[in-house]
N, C-alpha and C positions, 0 to 999 in steps of 0.2 A: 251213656252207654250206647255204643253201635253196634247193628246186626250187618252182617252181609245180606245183600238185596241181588234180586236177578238181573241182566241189562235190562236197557228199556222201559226201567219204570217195573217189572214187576215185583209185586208185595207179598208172594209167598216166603216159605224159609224165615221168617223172622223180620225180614224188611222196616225199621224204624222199631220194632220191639225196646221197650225200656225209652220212650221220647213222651217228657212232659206232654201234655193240652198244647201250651204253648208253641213248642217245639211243632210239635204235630199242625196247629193254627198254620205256622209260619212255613214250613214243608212240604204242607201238602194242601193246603186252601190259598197260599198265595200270601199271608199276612206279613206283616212290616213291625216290630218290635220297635218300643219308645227312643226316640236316641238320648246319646248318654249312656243306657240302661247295663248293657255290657261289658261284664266285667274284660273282655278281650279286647277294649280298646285300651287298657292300659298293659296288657302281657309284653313285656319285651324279651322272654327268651327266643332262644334260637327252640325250631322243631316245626312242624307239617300243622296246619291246619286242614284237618277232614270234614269229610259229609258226615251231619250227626245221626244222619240217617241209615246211611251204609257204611262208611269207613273210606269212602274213598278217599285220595288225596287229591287235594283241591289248589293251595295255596303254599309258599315255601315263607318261613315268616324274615326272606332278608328283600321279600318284597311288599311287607308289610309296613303301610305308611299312618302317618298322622293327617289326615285331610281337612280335620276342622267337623265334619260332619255329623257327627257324633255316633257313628257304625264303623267298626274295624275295615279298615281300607285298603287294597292292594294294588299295586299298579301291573302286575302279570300275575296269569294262572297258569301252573302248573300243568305241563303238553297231557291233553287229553283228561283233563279233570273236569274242565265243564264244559256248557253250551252256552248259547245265547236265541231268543227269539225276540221280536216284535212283542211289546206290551203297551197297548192305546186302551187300559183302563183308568178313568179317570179325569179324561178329555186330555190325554197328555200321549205322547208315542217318546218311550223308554225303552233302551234293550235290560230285556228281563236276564237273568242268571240264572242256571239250574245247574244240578249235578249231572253231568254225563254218563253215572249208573245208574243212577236212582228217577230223575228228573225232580228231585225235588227242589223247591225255589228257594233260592241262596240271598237274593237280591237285583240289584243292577248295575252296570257297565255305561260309567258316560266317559265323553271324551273333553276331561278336565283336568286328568290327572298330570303328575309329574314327569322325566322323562326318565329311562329312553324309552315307552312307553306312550306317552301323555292320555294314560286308561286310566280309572279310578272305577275299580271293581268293589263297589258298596255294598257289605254284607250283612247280613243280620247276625251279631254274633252268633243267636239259638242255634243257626242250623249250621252250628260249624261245632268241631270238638276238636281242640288243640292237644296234639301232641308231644312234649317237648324232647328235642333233640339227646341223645345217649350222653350222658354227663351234666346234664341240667336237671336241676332238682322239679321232684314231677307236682 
């Protein structure tokens, strides 16, 4: 379940209302879900993957790939769905992902991916909620 969130990260109005621990672990503390673990690396309908947090739209799933990684993977995000910052936790420097309403942490962006593109935008499934497109069973 998603709430509408304010820009900028703010948490009033409902902001992430209705989000597992987990969810919550993963979106707002920065955490990393086991891979494998989602069931959204096997979804192959057509439809929007959102922030689970706010609802934004994040991801279009005909740019949703298989990477081997074991976290739903995309090689483009959708104009203005998210961000990217510097993440040197770990002793490792990674571009982190977040949602661009919310800020909450989606995953990372390395450049490994396929083309035209060559992005692999590594997501946690938790902090995403799939939509599926009008005519696909929901």
């Amino acid at each position: 379940m998603t709430q509408s969130c304010g820009p900028n990260g703010q948490t009033g109005g409902g902001c992430g209302v209705g989000l597992t621990p987990e969810q919550r672990r993963i979106l707002h503390e920065h955490g990393t879900e086991r891979p494998g673990s989602s069931p959204l690396n096997d979804e192959k309908r057509a439809g929007i993957y959102a922030c689970a947090a706010c609802g934004r739209p994040l991801f279009d799933s005909k740019t949703k790939y298989n990477s081997g990684s074991g976290w739903p993977s995309f090689f483009q995000a959708l104009p203005d769905g998210v961000e990217t910052t510097q993440d040197s936790r770990y002793g490792m420097v990674r571009t982190e992902v977040h949602c661009a309403n919310c800020k909450g942490h989606l995953g990372h962006v390395f450049p490994d991916g396929p083309p035209p593109t060559g992005l692999r935008y590594c997501m946690n499934g938790l902090a995403l909620d799939f939509r599926p497109a009008e005519g696909e069973k929901a």
